[in-house]
C-alpha positions as a LaTeX table, in Angstrom:
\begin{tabular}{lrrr}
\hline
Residue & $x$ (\AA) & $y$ (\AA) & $z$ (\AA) \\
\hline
Unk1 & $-15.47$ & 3.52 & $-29.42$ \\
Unk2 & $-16.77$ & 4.32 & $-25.91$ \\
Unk3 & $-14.46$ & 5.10 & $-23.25$ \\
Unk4 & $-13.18$ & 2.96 & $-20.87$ \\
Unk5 & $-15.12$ & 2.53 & $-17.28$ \\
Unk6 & $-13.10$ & 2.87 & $-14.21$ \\
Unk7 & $-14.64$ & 2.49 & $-11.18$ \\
Unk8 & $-11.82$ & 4.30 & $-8.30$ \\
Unk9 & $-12.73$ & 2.68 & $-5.28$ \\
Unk10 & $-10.89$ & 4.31 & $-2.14$ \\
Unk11 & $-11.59$ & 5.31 & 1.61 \\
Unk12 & $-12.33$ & 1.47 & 3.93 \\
Unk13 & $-12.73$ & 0.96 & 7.41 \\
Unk14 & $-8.47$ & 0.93 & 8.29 \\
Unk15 & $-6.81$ & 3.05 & 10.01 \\
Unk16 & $-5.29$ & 4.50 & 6.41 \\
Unk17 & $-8.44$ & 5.74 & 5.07 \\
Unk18 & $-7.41$ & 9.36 & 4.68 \\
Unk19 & $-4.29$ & 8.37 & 3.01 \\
Unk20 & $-6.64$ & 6.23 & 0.67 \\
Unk21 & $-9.07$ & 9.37 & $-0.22$ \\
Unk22 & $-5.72$ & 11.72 & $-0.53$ \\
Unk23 & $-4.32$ & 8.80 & $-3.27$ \\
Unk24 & $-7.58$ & 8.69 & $-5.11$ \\
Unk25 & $-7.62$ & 12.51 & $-5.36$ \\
Unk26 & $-3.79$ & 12.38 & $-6.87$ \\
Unk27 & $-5.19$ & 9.65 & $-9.27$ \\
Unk28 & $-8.26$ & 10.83 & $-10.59$ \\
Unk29 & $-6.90$ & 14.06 & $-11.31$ \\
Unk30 & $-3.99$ & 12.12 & $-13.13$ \\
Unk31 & $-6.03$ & 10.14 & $-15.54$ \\
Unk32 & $-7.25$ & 10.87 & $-19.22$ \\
Unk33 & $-10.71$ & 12.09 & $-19.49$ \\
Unk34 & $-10.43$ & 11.81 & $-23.23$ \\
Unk35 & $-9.97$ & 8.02 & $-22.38$ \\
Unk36 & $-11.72$ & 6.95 & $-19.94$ \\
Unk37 & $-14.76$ & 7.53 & $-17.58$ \\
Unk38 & $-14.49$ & 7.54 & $-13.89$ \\
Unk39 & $-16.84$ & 6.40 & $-11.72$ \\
Unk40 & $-15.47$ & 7.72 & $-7.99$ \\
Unk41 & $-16.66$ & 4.48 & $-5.55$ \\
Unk42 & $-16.06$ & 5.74 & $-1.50$ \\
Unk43 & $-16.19$ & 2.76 & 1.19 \\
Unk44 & $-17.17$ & 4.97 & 3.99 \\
Unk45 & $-15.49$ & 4.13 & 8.02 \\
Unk46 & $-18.42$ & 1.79 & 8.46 \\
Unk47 & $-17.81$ & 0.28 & 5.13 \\
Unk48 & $-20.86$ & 1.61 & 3.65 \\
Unk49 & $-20.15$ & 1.92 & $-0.28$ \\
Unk50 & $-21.24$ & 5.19 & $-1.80$ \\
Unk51 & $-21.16$ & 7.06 & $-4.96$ \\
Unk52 & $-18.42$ & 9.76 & $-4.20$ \\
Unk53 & $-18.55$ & 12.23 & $-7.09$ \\
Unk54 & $-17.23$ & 15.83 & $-6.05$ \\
Unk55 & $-15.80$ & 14.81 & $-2.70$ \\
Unk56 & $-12.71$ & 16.39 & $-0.81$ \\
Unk57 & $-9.75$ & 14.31 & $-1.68$ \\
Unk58 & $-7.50$ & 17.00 & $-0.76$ \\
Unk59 & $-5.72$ & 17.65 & 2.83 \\
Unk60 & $-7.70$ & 21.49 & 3.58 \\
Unk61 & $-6.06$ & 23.99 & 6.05 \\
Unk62 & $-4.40$ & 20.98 & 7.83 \\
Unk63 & $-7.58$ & 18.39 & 7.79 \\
Unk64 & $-7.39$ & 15.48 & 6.03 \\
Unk65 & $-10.16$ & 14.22 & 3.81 \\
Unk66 & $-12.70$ & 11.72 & 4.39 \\
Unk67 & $-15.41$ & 9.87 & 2.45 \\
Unk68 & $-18.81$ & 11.63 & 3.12 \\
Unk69 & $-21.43$ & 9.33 & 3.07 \\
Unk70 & $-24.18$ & 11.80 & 1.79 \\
Unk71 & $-24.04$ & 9.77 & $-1.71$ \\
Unk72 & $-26.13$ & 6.99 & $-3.48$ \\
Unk73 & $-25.44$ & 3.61 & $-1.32$ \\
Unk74 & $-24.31$ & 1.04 & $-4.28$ \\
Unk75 & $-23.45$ & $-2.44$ & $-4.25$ \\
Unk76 & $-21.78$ & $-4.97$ & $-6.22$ \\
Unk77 & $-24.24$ & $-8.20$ & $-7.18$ \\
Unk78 & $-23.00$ & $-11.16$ & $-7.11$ \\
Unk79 & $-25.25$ & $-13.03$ & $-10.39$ \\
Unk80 & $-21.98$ & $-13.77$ & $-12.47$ \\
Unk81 & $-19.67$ & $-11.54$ & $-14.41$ \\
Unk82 & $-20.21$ & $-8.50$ & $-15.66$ \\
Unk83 & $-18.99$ & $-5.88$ & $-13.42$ \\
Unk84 & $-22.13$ & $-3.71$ & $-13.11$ \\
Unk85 & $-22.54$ & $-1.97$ & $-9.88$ \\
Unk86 & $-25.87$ & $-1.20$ & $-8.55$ \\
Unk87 & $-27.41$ & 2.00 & $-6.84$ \\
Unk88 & $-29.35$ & 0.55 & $-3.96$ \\
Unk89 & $-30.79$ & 4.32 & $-2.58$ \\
Unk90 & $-33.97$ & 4.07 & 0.39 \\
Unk91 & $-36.75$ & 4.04 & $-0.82$ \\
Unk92 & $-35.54$ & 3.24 & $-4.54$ \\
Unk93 & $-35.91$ & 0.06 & $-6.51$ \\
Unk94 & $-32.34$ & $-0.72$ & $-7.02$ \\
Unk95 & $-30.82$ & 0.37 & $-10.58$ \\
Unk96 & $-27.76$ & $-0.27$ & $-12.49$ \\
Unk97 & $-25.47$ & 1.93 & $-12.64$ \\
Unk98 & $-23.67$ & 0.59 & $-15.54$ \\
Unk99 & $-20.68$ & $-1.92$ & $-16.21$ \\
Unk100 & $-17.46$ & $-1.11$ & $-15.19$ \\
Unk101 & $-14.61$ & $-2.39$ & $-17.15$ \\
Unk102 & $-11.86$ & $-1.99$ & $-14.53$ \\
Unk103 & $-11.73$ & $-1.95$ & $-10.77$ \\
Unk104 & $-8.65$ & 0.44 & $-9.13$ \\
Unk105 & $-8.89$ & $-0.40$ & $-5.72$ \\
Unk106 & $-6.82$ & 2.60 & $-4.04$ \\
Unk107 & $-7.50$ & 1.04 & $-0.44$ \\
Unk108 & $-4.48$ & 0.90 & 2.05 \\
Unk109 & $-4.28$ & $-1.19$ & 4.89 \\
Unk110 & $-6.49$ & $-3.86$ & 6.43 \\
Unk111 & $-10.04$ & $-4.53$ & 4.59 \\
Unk112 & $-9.19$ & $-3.76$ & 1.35 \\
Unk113 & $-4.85$ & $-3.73$ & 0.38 \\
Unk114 & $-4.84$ & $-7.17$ & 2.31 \\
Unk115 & $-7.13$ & $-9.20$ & $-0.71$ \\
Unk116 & $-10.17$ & $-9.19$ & 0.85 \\
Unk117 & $-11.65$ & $-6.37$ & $-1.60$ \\
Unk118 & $-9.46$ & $-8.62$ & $-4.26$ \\
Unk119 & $-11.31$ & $-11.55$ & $-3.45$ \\
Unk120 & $-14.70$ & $-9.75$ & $-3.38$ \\
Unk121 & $-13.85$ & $-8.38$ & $-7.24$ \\
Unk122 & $-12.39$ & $-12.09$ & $-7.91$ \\
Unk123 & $-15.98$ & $-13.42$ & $-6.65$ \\
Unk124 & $-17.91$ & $-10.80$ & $-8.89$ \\
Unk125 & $-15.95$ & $-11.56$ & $-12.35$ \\
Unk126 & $-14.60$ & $-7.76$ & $-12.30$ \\
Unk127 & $-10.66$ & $-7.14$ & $-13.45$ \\
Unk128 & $-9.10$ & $-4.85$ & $-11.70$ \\
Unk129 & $-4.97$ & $-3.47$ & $-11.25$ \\
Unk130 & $-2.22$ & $-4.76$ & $-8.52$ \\
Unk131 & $-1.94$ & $-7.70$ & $-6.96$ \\
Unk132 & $-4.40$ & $-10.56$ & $-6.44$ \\
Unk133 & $-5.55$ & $-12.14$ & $-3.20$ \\
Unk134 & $-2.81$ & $-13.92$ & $-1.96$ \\
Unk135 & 0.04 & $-11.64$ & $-3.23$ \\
Unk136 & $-1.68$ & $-8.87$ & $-1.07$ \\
Unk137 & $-2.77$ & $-10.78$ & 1.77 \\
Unk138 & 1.09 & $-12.08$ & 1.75 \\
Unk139 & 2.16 & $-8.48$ & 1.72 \\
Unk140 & 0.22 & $-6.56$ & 3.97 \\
Unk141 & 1.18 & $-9.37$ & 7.10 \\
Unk142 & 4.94 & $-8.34$ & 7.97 \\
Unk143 & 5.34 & $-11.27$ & 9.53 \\
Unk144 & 4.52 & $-13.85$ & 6.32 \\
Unk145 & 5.84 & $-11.29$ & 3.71 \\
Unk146 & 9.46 & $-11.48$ & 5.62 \\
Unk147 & 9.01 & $-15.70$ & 6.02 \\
Unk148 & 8.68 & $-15.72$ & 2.15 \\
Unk149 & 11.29 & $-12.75$ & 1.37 \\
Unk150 & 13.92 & $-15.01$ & 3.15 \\
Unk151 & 12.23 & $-18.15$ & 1.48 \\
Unk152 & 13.49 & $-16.54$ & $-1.52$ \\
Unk153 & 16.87 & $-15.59$ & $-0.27$ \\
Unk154 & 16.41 & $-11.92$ & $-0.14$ \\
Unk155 & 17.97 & $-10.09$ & 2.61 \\
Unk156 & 15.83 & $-9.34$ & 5.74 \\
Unk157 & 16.65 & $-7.62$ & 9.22 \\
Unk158 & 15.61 & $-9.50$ & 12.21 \\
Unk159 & 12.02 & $-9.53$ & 13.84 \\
Unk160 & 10.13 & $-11.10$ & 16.42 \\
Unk161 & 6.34 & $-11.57$ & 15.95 \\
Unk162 & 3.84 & $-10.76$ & 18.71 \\
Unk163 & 0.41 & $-12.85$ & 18.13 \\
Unk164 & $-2.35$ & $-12.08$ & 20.67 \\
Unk165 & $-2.23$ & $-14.88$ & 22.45 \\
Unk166 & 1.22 & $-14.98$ & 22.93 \\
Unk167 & 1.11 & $-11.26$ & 24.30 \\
Unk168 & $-1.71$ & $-11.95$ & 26.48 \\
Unk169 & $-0.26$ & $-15.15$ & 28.02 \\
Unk170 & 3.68 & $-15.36$ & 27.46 \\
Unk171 & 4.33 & $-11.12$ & 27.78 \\
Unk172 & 7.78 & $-12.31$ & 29.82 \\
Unk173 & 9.35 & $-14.93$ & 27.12 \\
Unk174 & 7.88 & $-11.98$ & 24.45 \\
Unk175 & 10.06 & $-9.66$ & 26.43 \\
Unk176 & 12.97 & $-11.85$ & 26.30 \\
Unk177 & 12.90 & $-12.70$ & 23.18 \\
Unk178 & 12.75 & $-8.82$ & 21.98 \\
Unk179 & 16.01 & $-7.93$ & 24.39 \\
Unk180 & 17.85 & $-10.81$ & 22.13 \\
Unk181 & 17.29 & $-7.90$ & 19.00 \\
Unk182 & 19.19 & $-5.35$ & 20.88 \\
Unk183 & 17.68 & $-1.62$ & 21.23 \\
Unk184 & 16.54 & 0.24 & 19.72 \\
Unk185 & 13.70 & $-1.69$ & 18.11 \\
Unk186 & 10.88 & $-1.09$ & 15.72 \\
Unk187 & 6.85 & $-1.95$ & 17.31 \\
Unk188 & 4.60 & $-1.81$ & 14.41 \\
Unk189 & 1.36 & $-3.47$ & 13.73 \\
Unk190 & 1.85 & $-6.59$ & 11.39 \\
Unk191 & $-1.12$ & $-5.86$ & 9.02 \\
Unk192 & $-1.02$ & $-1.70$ & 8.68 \\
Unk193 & 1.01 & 0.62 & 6.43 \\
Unk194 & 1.50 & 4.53 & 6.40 \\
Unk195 & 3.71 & 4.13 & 9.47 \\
Unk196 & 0.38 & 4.18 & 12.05 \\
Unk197 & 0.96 & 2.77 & 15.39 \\
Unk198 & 4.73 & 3.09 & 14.75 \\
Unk199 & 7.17 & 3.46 & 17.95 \\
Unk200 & 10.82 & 3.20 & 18.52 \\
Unk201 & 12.00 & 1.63 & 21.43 \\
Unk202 & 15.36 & 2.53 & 22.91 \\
Unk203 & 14.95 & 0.66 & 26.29 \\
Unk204 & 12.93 & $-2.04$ & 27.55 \\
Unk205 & 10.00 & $-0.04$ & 29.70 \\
Unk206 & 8.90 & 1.13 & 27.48 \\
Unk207 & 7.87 & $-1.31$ & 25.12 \\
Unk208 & 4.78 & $-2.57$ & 26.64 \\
Unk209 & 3.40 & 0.85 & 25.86 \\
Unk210 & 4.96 & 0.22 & 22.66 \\
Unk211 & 3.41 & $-3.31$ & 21.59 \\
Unk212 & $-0.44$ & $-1.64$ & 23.27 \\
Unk213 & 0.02 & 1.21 & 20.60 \\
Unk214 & 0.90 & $-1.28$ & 17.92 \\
Unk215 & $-2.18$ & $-3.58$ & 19.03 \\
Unk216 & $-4.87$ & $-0.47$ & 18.70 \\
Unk217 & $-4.40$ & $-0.70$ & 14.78 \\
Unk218 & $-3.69$ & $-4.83$ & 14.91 \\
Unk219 & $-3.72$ & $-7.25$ & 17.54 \\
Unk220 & $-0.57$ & $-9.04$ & 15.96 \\
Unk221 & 2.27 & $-6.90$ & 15.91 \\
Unk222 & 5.91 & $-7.19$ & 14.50 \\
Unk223 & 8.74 & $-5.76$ & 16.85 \\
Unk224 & 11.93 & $-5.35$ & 14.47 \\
Unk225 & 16.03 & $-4.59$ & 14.95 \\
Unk226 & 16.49 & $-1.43$ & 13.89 \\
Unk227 & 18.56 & $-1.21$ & 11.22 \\
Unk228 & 21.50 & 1.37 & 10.89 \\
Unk229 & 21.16 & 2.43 & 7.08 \\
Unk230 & 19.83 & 5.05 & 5.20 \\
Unk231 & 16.22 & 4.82 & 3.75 \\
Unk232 & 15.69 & 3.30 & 0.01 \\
Unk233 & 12.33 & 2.85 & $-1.88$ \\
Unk234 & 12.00 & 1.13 & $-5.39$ \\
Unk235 & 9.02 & 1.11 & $-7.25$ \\
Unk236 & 7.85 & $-1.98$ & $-9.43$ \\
Unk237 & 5.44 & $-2.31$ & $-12.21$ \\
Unk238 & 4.29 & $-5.60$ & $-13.83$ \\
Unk239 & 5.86 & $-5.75$ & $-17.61$ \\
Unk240 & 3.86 & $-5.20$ & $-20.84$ \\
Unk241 & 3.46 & $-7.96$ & $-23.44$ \\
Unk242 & 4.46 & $-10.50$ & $-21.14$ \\
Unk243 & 7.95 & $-9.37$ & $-19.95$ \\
Unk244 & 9.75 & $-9.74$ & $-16.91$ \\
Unk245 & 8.87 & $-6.81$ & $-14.22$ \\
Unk246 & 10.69 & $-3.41$ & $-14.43$ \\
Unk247 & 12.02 & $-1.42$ & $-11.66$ \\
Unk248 & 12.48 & 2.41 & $-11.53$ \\
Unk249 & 15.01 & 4.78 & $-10.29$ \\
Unk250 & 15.16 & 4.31 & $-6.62$ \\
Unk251 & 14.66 & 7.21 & $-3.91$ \\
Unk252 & 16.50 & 8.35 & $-0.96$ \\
Unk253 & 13.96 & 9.72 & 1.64 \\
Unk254 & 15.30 & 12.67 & 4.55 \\
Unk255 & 12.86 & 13.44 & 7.12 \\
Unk256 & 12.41 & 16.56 & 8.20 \\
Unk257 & 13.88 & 18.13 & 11.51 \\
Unk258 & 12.06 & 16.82 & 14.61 \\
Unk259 & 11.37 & 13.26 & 13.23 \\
Unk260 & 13.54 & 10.24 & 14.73 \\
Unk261 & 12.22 & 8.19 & 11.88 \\
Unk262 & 9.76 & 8.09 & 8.64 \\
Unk263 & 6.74 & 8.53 & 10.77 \\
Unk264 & 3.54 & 9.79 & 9.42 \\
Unk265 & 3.49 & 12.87 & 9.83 \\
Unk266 & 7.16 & 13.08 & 7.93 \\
Unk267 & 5.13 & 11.30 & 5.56 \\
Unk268 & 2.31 & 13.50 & 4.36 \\
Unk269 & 2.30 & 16.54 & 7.10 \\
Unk270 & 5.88 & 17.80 & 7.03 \\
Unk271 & 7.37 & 20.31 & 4.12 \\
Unk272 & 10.89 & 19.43 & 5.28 \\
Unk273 & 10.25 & 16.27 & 3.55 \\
Unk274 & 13.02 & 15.29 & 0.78 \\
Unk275 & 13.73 & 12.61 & $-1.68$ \\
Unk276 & 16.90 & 11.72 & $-3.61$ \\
Unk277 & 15.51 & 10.58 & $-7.19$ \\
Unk278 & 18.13 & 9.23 & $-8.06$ \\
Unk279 & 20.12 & 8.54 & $-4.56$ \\
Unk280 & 23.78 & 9.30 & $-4.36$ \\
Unk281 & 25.04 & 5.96 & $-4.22$ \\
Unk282 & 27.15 & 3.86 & $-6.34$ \\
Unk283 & 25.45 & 2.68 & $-9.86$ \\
Unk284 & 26.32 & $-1.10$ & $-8.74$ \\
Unk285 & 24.22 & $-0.67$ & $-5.75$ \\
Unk286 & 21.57 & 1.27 & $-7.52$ \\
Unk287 & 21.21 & $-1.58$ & $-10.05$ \\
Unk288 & 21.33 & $-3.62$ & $-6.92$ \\
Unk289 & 18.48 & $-2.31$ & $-5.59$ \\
Unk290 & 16.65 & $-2.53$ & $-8.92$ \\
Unk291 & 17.30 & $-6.19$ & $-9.32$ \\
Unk292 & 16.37 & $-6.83$ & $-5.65$ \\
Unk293 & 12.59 & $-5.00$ & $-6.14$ \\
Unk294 & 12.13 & $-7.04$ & $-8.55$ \\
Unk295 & 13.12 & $-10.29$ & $-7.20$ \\
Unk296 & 11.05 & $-9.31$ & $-3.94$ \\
Unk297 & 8.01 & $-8.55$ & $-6.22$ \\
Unk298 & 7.90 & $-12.07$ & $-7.98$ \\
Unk299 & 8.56 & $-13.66$ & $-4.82$ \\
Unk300 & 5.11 & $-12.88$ & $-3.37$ \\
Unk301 & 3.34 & $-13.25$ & $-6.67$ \\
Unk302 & 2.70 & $-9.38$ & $-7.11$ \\
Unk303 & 0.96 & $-7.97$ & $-9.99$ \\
Unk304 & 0.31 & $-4.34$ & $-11.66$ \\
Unk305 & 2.51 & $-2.70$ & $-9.07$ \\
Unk306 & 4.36 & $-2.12$ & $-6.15$ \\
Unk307 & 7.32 & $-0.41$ & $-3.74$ \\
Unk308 & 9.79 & $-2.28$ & $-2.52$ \\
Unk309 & 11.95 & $-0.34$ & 0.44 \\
Unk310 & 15.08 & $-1.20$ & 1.82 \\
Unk311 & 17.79 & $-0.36$ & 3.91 \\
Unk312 & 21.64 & 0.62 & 3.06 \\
Unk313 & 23.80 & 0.01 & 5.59 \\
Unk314 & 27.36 & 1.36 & 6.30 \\
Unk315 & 28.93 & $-1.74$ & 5.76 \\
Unk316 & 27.22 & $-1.67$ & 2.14 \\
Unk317 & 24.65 & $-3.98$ & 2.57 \\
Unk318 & 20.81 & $-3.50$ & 0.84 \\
Unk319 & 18.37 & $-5.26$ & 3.00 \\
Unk320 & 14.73 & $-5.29$ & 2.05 \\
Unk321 & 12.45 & $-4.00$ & 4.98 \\
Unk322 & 9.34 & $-4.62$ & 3.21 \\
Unk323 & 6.91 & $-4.72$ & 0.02 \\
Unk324 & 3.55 & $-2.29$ & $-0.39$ \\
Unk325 & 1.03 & $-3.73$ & $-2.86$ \\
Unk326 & $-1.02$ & $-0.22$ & $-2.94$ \\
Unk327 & 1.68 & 2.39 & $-2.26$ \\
Unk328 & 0.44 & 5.89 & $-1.68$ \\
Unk329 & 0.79 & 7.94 & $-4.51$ \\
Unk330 & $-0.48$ & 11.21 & $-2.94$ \\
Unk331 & 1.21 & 14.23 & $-4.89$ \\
Unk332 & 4.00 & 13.64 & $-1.72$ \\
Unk333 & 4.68 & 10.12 & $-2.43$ \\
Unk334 & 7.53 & 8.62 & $-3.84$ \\
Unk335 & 6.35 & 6.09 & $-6.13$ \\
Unk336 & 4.87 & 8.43 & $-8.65$ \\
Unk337 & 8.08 & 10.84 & $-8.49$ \\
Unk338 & 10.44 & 7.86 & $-8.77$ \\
Unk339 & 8.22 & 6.87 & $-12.04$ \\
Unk340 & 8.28 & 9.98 & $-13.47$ \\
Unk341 & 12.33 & 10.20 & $-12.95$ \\
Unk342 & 12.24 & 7.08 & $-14.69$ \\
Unk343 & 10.38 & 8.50 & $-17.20$ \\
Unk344 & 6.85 & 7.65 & $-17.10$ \\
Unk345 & 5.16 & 10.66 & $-15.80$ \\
Unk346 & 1.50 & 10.27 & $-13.45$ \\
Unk347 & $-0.94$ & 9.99 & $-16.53$ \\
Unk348 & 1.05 & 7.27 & $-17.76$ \\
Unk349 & 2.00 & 5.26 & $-14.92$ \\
Unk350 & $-1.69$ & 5.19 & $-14.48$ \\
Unk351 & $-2.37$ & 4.15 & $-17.80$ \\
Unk352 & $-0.13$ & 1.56 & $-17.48$ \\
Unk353 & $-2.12$ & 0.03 & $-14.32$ \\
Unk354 & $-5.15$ & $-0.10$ & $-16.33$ \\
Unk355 & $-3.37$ & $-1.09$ & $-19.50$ \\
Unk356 & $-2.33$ & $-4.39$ & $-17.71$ \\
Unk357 & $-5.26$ & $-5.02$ & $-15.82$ \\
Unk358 & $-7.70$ & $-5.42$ & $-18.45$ \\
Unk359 & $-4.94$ & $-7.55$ & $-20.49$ \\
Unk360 & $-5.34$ & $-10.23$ & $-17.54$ \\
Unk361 & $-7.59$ & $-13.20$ & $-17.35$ \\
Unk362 & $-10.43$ & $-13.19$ & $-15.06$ \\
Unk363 & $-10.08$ & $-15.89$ & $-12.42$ \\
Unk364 & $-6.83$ & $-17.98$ & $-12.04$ \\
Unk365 & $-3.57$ & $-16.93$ & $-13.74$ \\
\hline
\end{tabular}
């Protein structure tokens, strides 16, 4: 039997696309060559798609990688399903470059984790692993992903949302309404991950600066209550032969000296980076935890996988802070470690995203 096809997809035009190229790199060198055949898709800055074989997917004496463009341009047709891809070069009369069987679309942030690239392998007939269209359009807006979390009952901190309009033309009752939080707040972009354009606020001059920050990566931004508590992630992965989502063991994260908060660079710069696998809490609020991720991960519909990250507060509460349809699973990132703690180590968590993803109908489900 021939192996399966995988085409990687990773890079886009968001903010994240390092982060995207530094996931890729953990995955591809985390799945079986014996069983299956990778075919390394880049989606350059300018959302040119290229053939990426032998790229940097590493972070190199303190520069983080990028998709170089210098590969064959492809495309994906759009004549029914099949799931070929094309190689469209200058100059070239445009070839096929084969069927792929599966689609792993490692693309964080806007244009790509948010469904559009979901919709655009929906469109072409191609399966592919996580969540569909809605589930990760539903996700990557704060603002929706909290209105259905608390649809569900889940436990949520409080927010205002800051639409464009409403910043450009109401900035005082904005203002007002953020003060009713209490400081310090949260700004963050409503529709970005990887903590970019990410500020704490501890007084109110300076959040103006705050929400313009937030509104370079999106022009709708989410301003949150900060939340005393200590830091809890969850991973998620859709259950095999039809069964009911399973949670792993849940991390506590510890940023590094010099960092008020999980920022990016405590994220994927910072050595002093730590994480609890499992955290020293009580089992009852462990299981907690577990039973919450997976709660929050049918809520929106989710598929394949996800993290689910929370806060514990003093007074023993677990509040859910928010979902991530395509966590980052650099060789820094918690959702592989908590998998492997779990135990299901990188080659097989991966295995498992395909696994599922070709076991699931094309089109509706």
């Amino acid at each position: 039997m021939r192996k399966v096809r995988v085409a990687v997809v990773f890079g886009g035009r968001s903010s994240e696309h390092a982060i995207s190229c530094l996931t890729a790199g953990g995955i591809i060198a985390a799945i079986d060559p014996d069983r299956y055949e990778i075919v390394p898709v880049g989606i350059a800055r300018d959302g040119r798609w290229v053939l990426a074989s032998g790229q940097r997917l590493a972070i190199e004496d303190g520069h983080l990688p990028e998709v170089d463009t210098g590969g064959a341009a492809l495309a994906l047709p759009f004549d029914g399903p099949g799931g070929g891809l094309m190689v469209v070069a200058p100059g070239e009369v445009p070839r096929a470059l084969g069927e792929v069987d599966v689609v792993l679309p490692l693309l964080h942030g806007p244009y790509g984790e948010d469904g559009t690239i979901q919709g655009l392998l929906e469109l072409a007939g191609v399966r592919y692993t996580g969540a569909g269209v809605f589930a990760s359009a539903a996700s990557m807006d704060k603002a929706f992903m909290k209105v259905i979390l608390r649809g569900a009952g889940l436990p949520v901190g409080p927010y205002v949302v800051v639409g464009d309009r409403r910043w450009r033309r109401e900035r005082k009752r904005v203002v007002d309404d953020v003060k009713e939080l209490g400081w310090p707040v949260f700004v963050k972009p409503a529709r970005a991950g990887s903590s970019m354009g990410i500020s704490r606020v501890d007084a109110e001059p300076d959040l103006e600066a705050a929400v313009e920050a937030a509104r370079e990566h999106d022009p709708k931004v989410i301003v949150e209550a900060a939340v005393e508590g200590r830091e809890i992630e969850c991973g998620v992965l859709e259950g095999l032969d039809d069964g009911p989502p399973e949670a792993s063991l849940p991390a506590e994260v510890h940023v590094g000296d010099g960092h008020d908060y999980y920022d990016f660079e405590a994220k994927y710069l910072d050595e002093g980076l730590r994480l609890d696998i499992p955290p020293d809490l009580p089992p009852a609020v462990i299981e907690d935890v577990r039973r919450l991720s997976v709660r929050a991960f049918e809520a929106v519909g989710c598929e394949g996988l996800a993290r689910v990250d929370f806060f514990y507060t003093p007074e023993g509460r677990v509040i859910v802070n928010e979902i991530n349809t395509m966590p980052g699973c650099t060789p820094a990132s918690a959702f592989p470690k908590m998998w492997a703690a779990t135990g299901l180590d990188y080659p097989a968590l991966v295995d498992r995203w395909i696994r599922t993803a070709m076991r699931r109908p094309v089109g509706l489900r």
